[in-house]
N, C-alpha and C positions, 0 to 999 in steps of 0.2 A: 475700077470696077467696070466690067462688060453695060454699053449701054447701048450696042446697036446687035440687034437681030438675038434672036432664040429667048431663052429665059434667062435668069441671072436674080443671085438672092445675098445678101448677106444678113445671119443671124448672130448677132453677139452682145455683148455687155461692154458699160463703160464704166471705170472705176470713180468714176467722178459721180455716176446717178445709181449708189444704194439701191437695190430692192426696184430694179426696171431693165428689161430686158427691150432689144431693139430689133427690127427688121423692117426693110428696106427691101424692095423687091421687086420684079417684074414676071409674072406667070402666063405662059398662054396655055399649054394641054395639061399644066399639073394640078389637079383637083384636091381638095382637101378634104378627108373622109371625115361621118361624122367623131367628132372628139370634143371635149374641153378643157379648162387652165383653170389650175389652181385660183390664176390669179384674174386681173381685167385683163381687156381689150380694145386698146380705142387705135383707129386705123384710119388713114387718110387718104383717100384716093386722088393719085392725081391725073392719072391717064384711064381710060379704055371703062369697062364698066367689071365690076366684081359682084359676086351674085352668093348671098349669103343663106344657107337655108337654117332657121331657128324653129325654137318647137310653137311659135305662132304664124308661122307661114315664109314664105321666102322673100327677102327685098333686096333692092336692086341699087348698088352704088355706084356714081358716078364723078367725075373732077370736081375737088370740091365737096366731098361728102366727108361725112365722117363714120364711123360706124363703131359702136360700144356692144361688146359684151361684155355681162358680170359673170364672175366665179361660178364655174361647174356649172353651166349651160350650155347645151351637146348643140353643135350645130357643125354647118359643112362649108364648103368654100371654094366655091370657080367659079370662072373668065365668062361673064353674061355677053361677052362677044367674041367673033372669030380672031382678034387680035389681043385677048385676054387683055390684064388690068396692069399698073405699077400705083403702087403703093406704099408708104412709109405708117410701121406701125409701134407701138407703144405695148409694153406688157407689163403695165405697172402693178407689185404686188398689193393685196388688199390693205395690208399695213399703210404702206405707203398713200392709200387714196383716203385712209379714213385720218390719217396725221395731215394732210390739207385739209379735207373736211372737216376736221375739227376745229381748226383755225382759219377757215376762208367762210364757214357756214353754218347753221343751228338746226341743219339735218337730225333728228331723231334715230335712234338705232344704227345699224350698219348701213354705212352709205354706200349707194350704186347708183345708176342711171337706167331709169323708164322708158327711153327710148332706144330704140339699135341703129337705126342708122337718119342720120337727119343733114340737110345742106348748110352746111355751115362755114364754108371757104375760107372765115377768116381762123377762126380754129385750128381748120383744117394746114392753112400756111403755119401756124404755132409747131402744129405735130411736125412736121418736115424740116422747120428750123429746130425743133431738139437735135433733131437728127445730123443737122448741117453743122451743129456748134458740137456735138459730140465728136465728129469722125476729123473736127479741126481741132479737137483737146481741150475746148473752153467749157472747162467745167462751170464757171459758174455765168456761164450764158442758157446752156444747157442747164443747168439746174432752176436759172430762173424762169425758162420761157417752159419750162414742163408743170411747174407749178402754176404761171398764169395760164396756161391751155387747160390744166384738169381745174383750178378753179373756174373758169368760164364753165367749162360740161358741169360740173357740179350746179353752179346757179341755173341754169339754164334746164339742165337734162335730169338733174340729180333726183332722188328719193330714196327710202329706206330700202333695202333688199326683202322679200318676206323669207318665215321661217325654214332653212331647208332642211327639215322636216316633211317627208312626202307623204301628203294627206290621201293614199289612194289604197284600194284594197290589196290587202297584201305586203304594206309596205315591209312592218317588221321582219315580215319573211324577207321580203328582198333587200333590206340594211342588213340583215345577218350576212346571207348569202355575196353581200359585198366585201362584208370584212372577213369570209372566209376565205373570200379570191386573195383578196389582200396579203392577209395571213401565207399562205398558198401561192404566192405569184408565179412562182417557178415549177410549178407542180401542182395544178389544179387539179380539181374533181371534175368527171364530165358532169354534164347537165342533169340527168339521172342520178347518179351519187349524189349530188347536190341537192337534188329533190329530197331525196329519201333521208340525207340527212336536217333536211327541216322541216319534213311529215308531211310536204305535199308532192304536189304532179310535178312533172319536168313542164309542163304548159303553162297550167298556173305560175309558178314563179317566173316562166319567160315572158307571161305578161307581164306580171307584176312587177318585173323589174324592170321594164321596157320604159311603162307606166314612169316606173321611181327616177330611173337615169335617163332616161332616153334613149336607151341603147340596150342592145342583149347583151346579155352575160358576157357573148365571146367576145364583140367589140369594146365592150367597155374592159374586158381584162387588157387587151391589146391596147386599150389606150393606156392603163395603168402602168402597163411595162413600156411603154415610152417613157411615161413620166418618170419611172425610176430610173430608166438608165441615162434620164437628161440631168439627172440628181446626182447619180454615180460622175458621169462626163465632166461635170462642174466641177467634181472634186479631184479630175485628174484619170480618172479610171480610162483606160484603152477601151475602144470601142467592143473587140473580141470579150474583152472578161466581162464591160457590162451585161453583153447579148447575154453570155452564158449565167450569168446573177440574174438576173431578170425573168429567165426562161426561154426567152429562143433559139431555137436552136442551132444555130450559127451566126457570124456576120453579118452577112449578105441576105439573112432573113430579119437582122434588126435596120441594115441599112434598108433596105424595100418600105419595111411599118414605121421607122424614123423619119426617113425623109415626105413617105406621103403624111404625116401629122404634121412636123415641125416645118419642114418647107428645106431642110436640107440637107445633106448627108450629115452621119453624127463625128464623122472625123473631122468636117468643115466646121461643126459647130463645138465642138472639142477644143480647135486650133485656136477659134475665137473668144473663148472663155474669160482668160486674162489678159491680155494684150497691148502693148504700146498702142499709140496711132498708128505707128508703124507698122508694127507688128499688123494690126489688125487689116491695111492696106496691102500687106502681101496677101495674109487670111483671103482678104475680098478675092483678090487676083486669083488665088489657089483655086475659091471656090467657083468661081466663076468657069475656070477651067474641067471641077468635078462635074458640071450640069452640061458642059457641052457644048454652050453660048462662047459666041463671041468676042473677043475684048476688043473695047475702042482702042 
């Protein structure tokens, strides 16, 4: 993998860790618009600073940090300096955090963690050794040192999630108006037809759903149709026929909205899917070459 000059990312999976996706990375001009994941988020900074903005204000990570986010919380992501961040991150599914937490802890309800970003170095080296026992094939080095790191966050950070049920005016209107984008992903209503068909203003519901997700309508559809077509990709799908399932309208309009959410082109993150060590070592290389960075 590229490790001097420009950016350089690798996003992939390992067969050996179920239900956790991995990235590795170094960003300087690429920004992360707002969006969120299904699933968690815990990220370990080891270089430069990363600048996180969540819907309680924005913090700031540096070497050594760690930084959690829980399920479906909109937030954004870039380089708090002119030399942007490297970091190694963790995308563990919710299944996955509440099957530790069940047996590492006596959390109440569904567990996540209260804090977003906190100095925790020694952790922080845990997250980066998944990563180093993954891309070496030891599964169960990796499997164990990802269980002792989200144990640790869990004691330390942990708490119940509350209900996401959005407590704000308007919500029903804008849960409807979500699951009709849903519904709808490849052929939505504008903002008006949407209004009218759940008997309010096109303003009203763009607060009110701003309020409920964090985001307006049009970005949160756009992040939806990422999500789908990183679901389609997983299962093999060619980047052109996801674009065109999903509703974009070509490639090169799903590479653009893919790579600034995910962090990397969807044919790099395609290649990486299922992959030997090997395999996934050329991936790296490939993709390294996709961004324009330099290989050592």
């Amino acid at each position: 993998m590229g490790r001097t000059g420009g950016e350089w990312a690798r996003h992939w999976r390992y067969a050996g860790l179920p239900g956790l996706d991995l990235l590795r990375a170094r960003y300087v001009r690429h920004a992360f618009p707002r969006h969120s994941h299904e699933g968690f988020v815990l990220g370990a900074v080891s270089g430069g600073i990363e600048e996180v903005g969540l819907p309680e204000g924005t913090v700031r990570a540096g070497h050594g940090s760690v930084v959690m986010i829980n399920p479906e919380v909109p937030h954004t992501a870039r380089a708090g300096i002119d030399d942007g961040w490297t970091y190694s991150t963790l995308y563990p599914s919710a299944a996955l955090i509440a099957e530790i937490a069940a047996e590492t802890t006596a959390l109440r309800g569904t567990p996540g963690f209260t804090e977003s970003a906190v100095d925790d170095p020694c952790t922080s080296r845990l997250i980066h050794e998944v990563h180093r026992a993954a891309e070496a094939g030891n599964a169960l080095a990796a499997d164990s040192v990802l269980r002792i790191a989200v144990a640790r966050l869990l004691h330390r950070y942990g708490g119940p999630l509350p209900a996401r049920t959005p407590r704000v005016a308007g919500a029903a209107g804008a849960a409807r108006a979500r699951e009709i984008l849903e519904e709808r992903l490849a052929d939505p209503p504008s903002l008006e037809q949407l209004a009218a068909q759940l008997g309010t203003s096109p303003f009203a519901l763009l607060r009110a759903f701003k309020k409920a997700y964090g985001m307006p309508p049009h970005a949160w559809l756009t992040d939806a149709r990422v999500r789908r077509a990183r679901h389609l990709l997983d299962r093999g799908t060619a980047p052109a026929e996801a674009a065109a399932a999903v509703g974009f309208t070509d490639q090169p309009h799903l590479n653009r909205h893919f790579t600034r959410i995910v962090g990397v082109p969807p044919g790099a993150y395609r290649r990486e899917r299922a992959g030997s060590p090997e395999r996934g070592r050329l991936a790296a290389r490939k993709n390294v070459q996709d961004r324009g960075a330099a290989p050592a």
